[in-house]
N, C-alpha and C positions, 0 to 999 in steps of 0.2 A: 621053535625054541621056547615060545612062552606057554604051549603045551607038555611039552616037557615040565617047565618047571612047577605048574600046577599039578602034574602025576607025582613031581618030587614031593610036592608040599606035604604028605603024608609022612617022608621021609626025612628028617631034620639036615640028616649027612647029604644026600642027593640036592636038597636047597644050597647049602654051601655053596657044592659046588657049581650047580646052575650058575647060582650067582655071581661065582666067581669067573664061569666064564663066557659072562655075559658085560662084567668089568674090565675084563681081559680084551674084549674085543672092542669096547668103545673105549678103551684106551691105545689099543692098535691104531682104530680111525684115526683117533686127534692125532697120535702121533705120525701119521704122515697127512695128515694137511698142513701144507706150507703159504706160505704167506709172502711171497718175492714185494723188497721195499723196492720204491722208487728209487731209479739210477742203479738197478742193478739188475744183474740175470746169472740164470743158476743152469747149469750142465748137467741134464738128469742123462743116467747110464741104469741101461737093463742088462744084465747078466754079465756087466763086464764093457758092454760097448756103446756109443754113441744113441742115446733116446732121442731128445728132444732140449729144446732150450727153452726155458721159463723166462717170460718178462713180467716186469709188477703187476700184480694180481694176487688171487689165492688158487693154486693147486693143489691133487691129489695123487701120490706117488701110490705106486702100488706095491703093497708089501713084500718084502723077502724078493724079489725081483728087481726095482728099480731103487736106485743110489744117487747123491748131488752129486757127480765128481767135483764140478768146481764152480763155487761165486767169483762174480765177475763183475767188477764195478765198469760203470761205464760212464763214469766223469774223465773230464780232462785230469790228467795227474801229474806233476811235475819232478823229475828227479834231478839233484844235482849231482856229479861225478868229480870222483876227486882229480886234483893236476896232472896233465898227463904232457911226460916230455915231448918235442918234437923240435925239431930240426929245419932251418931256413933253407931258402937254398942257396945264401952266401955263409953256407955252415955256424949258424948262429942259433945254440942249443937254448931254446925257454919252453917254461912251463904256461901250460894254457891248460884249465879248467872250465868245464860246457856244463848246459842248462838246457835239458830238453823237455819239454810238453808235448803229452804224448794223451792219446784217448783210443783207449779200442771200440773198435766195429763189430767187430765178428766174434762172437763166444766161443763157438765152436773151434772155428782158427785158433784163438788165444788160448784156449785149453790142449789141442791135441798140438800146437805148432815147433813151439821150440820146447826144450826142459823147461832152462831160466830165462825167461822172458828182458826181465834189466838187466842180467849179466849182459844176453846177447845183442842188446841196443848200445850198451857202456862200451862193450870191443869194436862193436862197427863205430860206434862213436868216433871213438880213439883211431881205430884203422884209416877212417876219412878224412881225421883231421891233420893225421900226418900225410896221407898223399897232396892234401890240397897245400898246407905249409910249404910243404917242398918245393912247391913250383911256385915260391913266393918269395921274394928278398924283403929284409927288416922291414926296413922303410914301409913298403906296399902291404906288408901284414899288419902293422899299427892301425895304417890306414885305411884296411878294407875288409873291416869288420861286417857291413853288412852285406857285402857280397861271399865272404865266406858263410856268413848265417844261413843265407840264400842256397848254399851249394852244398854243404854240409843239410839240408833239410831235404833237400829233393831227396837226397843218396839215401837219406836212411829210409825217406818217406816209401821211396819206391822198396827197399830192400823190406821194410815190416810188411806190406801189402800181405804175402802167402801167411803171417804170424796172428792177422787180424787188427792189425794196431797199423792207425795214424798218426804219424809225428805231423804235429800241427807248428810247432815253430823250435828253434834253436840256438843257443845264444852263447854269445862265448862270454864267460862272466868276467875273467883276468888274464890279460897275458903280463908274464910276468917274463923280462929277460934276464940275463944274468946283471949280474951289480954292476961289472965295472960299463955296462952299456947304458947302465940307468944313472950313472954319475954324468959319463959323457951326453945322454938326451937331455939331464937338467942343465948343464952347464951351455950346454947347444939352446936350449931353450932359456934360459937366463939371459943369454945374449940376444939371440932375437928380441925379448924384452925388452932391453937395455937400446933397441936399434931401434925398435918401434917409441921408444920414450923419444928418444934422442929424434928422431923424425916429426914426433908430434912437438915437442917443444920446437924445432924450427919452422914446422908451419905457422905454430903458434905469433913464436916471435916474427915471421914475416910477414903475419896476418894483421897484426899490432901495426909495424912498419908501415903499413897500407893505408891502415885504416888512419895514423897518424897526417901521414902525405895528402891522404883526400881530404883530413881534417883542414891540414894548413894549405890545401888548393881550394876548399870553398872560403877560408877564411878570406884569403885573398883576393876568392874573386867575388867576395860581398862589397871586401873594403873598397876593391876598383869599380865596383858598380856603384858604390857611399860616393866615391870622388866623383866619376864621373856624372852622377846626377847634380850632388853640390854643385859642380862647376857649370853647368846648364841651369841651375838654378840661379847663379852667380852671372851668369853671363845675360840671363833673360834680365834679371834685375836690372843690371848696366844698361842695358838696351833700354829697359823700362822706363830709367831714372832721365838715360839724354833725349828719347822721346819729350819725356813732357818737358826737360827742359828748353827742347827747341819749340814743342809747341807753347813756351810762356816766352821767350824769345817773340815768339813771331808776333805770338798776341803782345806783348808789349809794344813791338814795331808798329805792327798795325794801329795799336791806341795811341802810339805817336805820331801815326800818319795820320791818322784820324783826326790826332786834336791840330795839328798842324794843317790841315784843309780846313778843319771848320774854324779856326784861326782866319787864314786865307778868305776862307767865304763872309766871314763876319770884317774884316778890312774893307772887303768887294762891295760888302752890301751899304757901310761905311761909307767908301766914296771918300778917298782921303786927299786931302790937297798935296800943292806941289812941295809946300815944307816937310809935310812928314816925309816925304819922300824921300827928299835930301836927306832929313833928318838921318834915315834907314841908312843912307846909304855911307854916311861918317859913320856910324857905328857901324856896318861891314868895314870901313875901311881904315877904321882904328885896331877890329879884331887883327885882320891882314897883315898890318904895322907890328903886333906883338909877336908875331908869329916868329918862324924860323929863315922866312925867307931874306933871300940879299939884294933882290930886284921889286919895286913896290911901280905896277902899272895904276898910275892916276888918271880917271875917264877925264875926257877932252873940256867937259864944261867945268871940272872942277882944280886945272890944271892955276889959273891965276888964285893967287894967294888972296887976293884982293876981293876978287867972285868968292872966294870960298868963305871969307869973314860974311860978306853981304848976302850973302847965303845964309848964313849960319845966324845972323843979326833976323832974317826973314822968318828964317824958320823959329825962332825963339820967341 
């Protein structure tokens, strides 16, 4: 080629076109070098039919021969579907609206598989969600949301398999029933509200009542344990007080026995004659005289009135 164009060079017209189609063909090149991004892959077709599948990287297609059929993202993707009627099976007609996330695998599958790929996921959608409702009464569809998720995901997961595509989860976004059901579940639940209020205020208040009774049962049994110590305090005192006062009792007796022996001993050691004697014994026998008695025994020596002066003359 670049012999040629050096025979052209002589030739201003023949340069031209050298040149021109020498720009001709390095513009062919760039334009089939491809450049596949990341997360995606490209469907090449030779002469109409299945080539090969490009992942990210840069390749080169080969002219007037091979074709992208189709880019092909391969992130997860998620589509929403509009409300789709269906049927209980205590004949109770709502609308329920799904959310599917979906990622293909296979280029090839998802290129030649179905025409339209989400039409055909949005009807099996819909087609599964009416068979699985059906075999469902109100109540238990409200409430088994993720077991229908569950069941509704297999069915499609396995049905996309030959299309290239994984449904990775599904979700039911609203069910929505008719009005006058949605009057009656608020007013149904309004009162369980109202039941649950009503339950927790009597625990409440009985919990109160409780707590009051054990309040006024410790008081009482503090006060009875106040009395009952007081009164063991009360009672050790009393005990305490006629202890000592019998032990000053006795010690007083005994210092009267005491002074009354050494009384006695100091008489003894005295040595008293026979007057004091008498003496003594007129005054015991005057005390006797004042006393209460009605019978007065007078000892034998001092029975003469006569003895008793002469006595009394001796002793004086």
């Amino acid at each position: 080629m670049f012999a040629a164009l050096l025979a052209a060079g002589s030739n201003p017209a023949g340069l031209i076109i050298g040149l021109g189609l020498v720009l001709l063909i390095v513009l062919l090149i760039v334009a089939n070098i491809k450049v596949v991004p990341q997360s995606q892959a490209y469907v090449v077709e030779r002469l109409g039919t299945y080539h090969a599948t490009w992942t990210a990287g840069i390749h080169v297609k080969t002219p007037f021969l091979d074709r992208i059929g189709k880019q092909v993202s391969l992130k997860e993707q998620v589509v929403d579907f509009p409300p789709q009627p269906v049927i209980t099976k205590d004949n109770v007609t709502m609308q329920i609206d799904t959310v599917v996330f979906y990622q293909i695998t296979d280029s090839k599958l998802y290129a030649y598989g179905v025409e339209y790929p989400l039409s055909a996921i949005e009807n099996l959608t819909a087609t599964t969600l009416r068979n699985i409702i059906g075999e469902l009464e109100l109540d238990h569809t409200l409430t088994s949301r993720d077991t229908i998720n569950s069941q509704i995901r297999s069915i499609l997961d396995e049905a996309t398999d030959p299309w290239g595509i994984k449904v990775n989860r599904v979700e039911l976004k609203n069910i929505l029933p008719p009005r006058e059901i949605q009057d009656a579940m608020e007013k149904q639940m309004k009162a369980e509200r109202e039941r649950r209020e009503s339950i927790l205020r009597a625990e409440g208040d009985k919990a109160s009542r409780v707590l009051v009774a054990e309040g006024m049962k410790e008081s009482q049994i503090l006060q009875a344990e106040g009395e009952k110590a007081s009164a063991i305090l009360h009672a050790e005192a009393v005990s305490e007080t006629k202890i000592r006062e019998a032990e000053g009792e006795a010690q007083a007796i005994l210092c009267v026995q005491q002074a009354t022996a050494e009384a006695i001993r100091y008489i003894n050691d005295a040595k008293p004659g026979e007057a004091y004697l008498i003496l003594q014994r007129l005054n015991a026998l005057g005390t006797v005289a004042n006393g209460q008695a009605t019978k007065l025994i007078i000892p034998s020596d001092l029975q003469g009135i006569a003895g008793l002066v002469a006595s009394a003359k001796e002793a004086l």
